[in-house]
Every structure is written in structure tokens, then in C-alpha cells.
C-alpha positions in Angstrom: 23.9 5.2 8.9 21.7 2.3 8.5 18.4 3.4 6.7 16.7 5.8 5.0 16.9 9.5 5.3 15.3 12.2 3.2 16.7 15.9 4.0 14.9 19.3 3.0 13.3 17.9 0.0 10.8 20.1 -1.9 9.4 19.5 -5.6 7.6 22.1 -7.4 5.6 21.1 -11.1 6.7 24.0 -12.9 6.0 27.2 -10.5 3.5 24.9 -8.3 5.0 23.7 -5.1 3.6 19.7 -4.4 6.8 19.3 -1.4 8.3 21.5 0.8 11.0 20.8 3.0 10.4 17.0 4.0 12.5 15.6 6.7 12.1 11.9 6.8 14.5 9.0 8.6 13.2 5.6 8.1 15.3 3.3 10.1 15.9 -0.7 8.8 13.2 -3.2 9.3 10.3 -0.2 9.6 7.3 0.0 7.9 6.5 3.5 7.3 3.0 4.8 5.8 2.1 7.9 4.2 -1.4 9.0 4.6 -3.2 12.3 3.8 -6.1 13.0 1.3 -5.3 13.6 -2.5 -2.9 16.2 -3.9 -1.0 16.5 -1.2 2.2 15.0 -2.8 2.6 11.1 -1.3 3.2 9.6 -4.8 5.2 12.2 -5.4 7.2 12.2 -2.4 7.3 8.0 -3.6 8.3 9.1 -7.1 11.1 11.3 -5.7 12.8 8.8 -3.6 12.2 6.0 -6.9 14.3 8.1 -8.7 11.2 8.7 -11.1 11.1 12.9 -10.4 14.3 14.8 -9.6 13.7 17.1 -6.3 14.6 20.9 -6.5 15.9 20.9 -3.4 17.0 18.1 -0.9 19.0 15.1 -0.8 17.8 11.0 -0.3 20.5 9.2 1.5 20.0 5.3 1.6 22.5 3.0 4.2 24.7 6.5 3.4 24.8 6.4 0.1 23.7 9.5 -1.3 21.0 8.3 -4.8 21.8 11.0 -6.9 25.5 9.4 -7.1 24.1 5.7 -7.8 23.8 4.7 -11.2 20.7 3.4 -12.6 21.4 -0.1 -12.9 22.5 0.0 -9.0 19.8 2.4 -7.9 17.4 -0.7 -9.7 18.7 -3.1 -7.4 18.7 -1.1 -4.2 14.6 -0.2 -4.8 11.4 -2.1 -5.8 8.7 0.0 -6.7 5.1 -0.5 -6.7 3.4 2.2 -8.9 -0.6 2.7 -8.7 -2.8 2.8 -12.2 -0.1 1.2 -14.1 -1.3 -1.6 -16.7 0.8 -3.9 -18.8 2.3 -2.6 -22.2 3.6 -6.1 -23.2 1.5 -9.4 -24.3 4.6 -11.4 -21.9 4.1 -14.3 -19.3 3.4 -13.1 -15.7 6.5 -15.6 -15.0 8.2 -13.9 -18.0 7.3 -10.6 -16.4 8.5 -11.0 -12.6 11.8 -12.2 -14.1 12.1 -8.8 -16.3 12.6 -7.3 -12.8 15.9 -10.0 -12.1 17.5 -7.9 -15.0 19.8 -5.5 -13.1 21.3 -9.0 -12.0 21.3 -10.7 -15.4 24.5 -10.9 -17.9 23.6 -12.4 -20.8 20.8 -15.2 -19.8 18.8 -15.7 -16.8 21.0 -17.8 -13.9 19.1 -20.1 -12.3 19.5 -18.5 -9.5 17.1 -15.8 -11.1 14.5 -18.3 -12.3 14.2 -20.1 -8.5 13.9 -16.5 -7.2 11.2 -16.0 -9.8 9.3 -19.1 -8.8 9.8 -18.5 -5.1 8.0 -15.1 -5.4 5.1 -16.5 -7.5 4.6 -19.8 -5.3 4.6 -16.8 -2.5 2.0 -14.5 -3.8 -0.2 -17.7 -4.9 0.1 -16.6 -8.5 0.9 -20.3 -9.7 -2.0 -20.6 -11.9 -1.5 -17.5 -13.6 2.0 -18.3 -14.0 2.1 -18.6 -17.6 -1.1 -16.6 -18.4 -0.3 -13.5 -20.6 0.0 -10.1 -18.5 -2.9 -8.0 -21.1 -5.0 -11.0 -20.0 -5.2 -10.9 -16.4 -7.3 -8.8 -13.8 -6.7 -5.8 -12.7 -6.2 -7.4 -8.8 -4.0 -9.9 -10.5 -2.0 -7.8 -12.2 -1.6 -5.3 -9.2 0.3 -8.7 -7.4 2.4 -9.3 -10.5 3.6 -5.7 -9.4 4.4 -6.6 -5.9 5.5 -9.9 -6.8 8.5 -8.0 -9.4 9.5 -5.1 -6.6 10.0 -8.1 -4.5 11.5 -10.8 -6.7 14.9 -8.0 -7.2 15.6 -8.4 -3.4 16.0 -5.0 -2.5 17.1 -2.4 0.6 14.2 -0.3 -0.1 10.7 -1.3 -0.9 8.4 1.6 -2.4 4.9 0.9 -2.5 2.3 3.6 -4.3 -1.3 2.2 -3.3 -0.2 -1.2 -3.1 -3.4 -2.9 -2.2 -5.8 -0.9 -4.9 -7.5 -3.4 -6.9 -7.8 -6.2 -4.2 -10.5 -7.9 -2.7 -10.3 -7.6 1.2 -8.6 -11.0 1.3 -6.1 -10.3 -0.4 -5.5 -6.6 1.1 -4.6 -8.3 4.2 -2.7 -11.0 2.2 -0.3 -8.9 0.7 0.5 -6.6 3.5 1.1 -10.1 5.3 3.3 -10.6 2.7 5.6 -7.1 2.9 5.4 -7.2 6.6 7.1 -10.7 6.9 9.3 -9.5 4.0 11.1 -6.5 5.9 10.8 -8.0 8.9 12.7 -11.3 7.9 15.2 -9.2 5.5 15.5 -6.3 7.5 14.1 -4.3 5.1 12.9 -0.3 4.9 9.2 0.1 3.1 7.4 3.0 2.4 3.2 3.0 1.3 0.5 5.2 0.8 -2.8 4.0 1.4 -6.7 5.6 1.8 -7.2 2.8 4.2 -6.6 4.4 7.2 -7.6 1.3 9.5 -5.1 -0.8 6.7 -2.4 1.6 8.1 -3.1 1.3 11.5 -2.5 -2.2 11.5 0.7 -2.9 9.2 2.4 0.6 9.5 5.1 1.0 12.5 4.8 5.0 11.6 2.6 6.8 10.4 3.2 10.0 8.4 0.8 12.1 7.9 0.8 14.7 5.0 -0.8 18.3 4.5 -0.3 20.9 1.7 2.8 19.3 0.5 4.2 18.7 4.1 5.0 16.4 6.8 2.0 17.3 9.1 2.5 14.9 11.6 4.4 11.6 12.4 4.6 8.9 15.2 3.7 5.6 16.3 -0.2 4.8 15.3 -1.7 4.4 18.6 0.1 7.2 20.1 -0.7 9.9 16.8 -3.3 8.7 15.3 -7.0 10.6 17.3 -10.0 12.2 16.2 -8.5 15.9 16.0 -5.9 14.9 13.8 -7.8 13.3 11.3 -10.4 16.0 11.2 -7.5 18.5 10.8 -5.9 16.6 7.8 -8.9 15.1 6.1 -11.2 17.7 7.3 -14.2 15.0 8.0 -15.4 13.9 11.4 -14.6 10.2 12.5 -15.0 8.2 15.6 -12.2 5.7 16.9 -13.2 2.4 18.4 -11.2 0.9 20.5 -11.3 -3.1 20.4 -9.7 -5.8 21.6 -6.4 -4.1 21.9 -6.9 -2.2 18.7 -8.2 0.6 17.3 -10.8 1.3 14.0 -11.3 4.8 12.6 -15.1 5.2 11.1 -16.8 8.2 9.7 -19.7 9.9 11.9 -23.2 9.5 9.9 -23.4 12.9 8.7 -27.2 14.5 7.7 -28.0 15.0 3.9 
């Protein structure tokens, strides 16, 4: 099968359960988002399928290959990973750094291949002038797209993206998520990402998963799942949804202080 599927997946920390029993299929060329308020285990559900945590329970089975049988070096080139809160630890070259993430497909030196995929991914993120700028030197905004720019720079099946607008002006929020839509659309790609944007997910996500205690709380289409109830139930806060020119904006009610 084509895609990703997560069966009966649970995580504990120590005694502490953060998943239990996620069911997930993400089929090619999908944009999936995970939403829910904090603690209730999306980047750990991300770090899970990344490889980063090992599940207790479960298995993650991408175009039918089971990941716990995939070595590293071909689980790297299967996934690009966008963490959240993550700064540089080495004074390198943002090109230097995108092209650290060609490295599952380097021998000995970078092809050039690699180093026309590297310049591709920079011309496309609009990071030319910081091309050769030191990473420890950079913004926190600019650094965030040296992130995406190296998840997608590896060409991937799977894109897994933790908070991948944090740290961005609204410009380039929209810019970005531009970006990864084009990206698995053209490529027929699979991509997961959390957000706190909830109107953000509304208008990039084909699904939307909503998470609660460590589970999957609900899923479906946006326009279809997404109401007032829901929200309250999952967020537990009061919001009106506008409808809009053939879309729809969540916004909190004014409440009393």
C-alpha cells in the first residue's frame, strides 16, 4: 500500500501514558494536520513516526515498509523532519547546512547533483542572501526556513513538520505552507504538521486530526469536521466560525474579565 499507516501506537514516558492506541492512514499527495492544545502528544506522535522515540506498542508502515526494519541511513532518506525550538550547534554556512541534509546520498564528496539540489531549495525558499551567512548568526525566522529548506533539499516520501511556521512573520507563514503544499502535491508526497493556527490549518490541511488526552479525538475533511462544538470540546474555549467567501475563520468569543 501506497502511504502512510500508523497502527495501535501508544508511548508512555516512563509510567505516564502521552499515546494510546493511534490509528492513522495518510494516503500519498495528502496534507495531514495535527491540532489539539499542549500535552496532548502531537510532537510526540511526530517524534514517533521520525524515528526520534521508539513506541511501546504499535507499528509505522510507510509505502509497506515496516520503519522499525529500515536502517538509519535509509529511514534519513525516506523522512525530512522539521523539529520546533531547535537552534544551530555549528558556526557552518546556511548553504553549508542544507547540504549536511544531502548526506544519506553522499559517498565521499558532494556530487553535483547534491550542490544544484542545494541551490534549488535555497533560490526556492528566497534564502539567497543568507546563503553564505553563518547559521549562529541568523534569525530565529531565518533559521526556522534553513529547517524546512534541509527536510526538503533530501527529497523525501514523508515530510514531518513539528510547528513549522513558528518564528515567521505572517508573510512568510503563508509562504512556506505555499511552499510544502506545491511540494507534495507536485511530488506526490505524504506530510504531517502540527500547528496552534487553527485558521493556518483550515486552509493548507486536506485532514484534520484532532487530538485529546493522548488520542485521536476526531478526524475528517476541515469544512466537514471542523464546528464550534468540537473546538470547545478539545480546546475547551468558546469560538465563533465565519463563513466567507467560500471559506471559513475560527475566532475566539470576547470573554468578560
Amino acid at each position: 500500500m501506497k502511504g502512510l499507516k500508523i497502527e495501535n501506537l501508544s508511548f508512555n514516558y516512563d509510567k505516564r501514558k502521552i499515546l494510546e492506541n493511534i490509528n492513522l492512514e495518510v494516503p500519498e499527495g495528502r496534507i495531514f494536520c495535527l491540532l489539539g492544545p499542549n500535552g496532548v502528544g502531537k510532537s510526540t506522535l511526530i517524534k514517533c513516526i521520525a524515528g526520534i522515540l521508539k513506541p511501546n506498542n504499535g507499528r509505522i508502515i510507510l509505502n509497506g515498509k515496516d520503519l522499525k526494519k529500515i536502517n538509519l541511513n535509509e529511514l534519513s532518506k525516506l523522512i525530512g523532519y522539521v523539529p520546533q525550538n531547535v537552534r544551530p550547534i555549528f558556526s557552518t554556512t546556511v548553504f553549508e547546512t542544507i547540504l549536511t541534509s544531502r548526506i544519506p546520498y553522499i559517498n565521499w564528496n558532494p556530487s553535483k547533483i547534491d550542490l544544484e539540489k542545494t541551490e534549488y531549495i535555497i533560490k526556492k525558499l528566497g534564502l539567497e542572501e543568507l546563503a553564505f551567512r553563518y547559521v549562529n548568526e541568523i534569525s530565529g525566522g531565518e533559521w526556522q526556513k534553513v529547517l524546512i529548506a534541509m527536510a526538503l533539499v533530501k527529497e523525501p516520501i514523508l515530510l514531518l513538520l513539528d510547528e513549522p511556521t513558528s518564528n515567521l512573520d505572517l508573510k512568510y507563514q503563508v509562504y512556506v505552507m505555499k511552499i510544502i503544499h506545491e511540494f507534495v502535491r507536485s511530488k506526490n508526497l505524504i506530510a504531517i504538521f502540527t500547528t496552534h493556527d487553527i485558521n493556518l490549518a483550515l486552509k493548507f490541511s486536506d485532514i484534520l486530526v484532532l487530538m485529546k488526552n493522548g488520542r485521536i479525538y476526531a478526524i475528517g475533511e476541515p469544512c466537514s469536521i471542523l464546528n464550534e462544538k468540537i473546538i470547545q470540546e478539545v480546546y475547551d474555549i468558546k469560538v465563533k466560525i465565519i463563513q466567507y467567501d467560500n471559506s471559513i475563520f475560527v475566532t475566539t468569543e470576547s470573554l468578560a474579565l
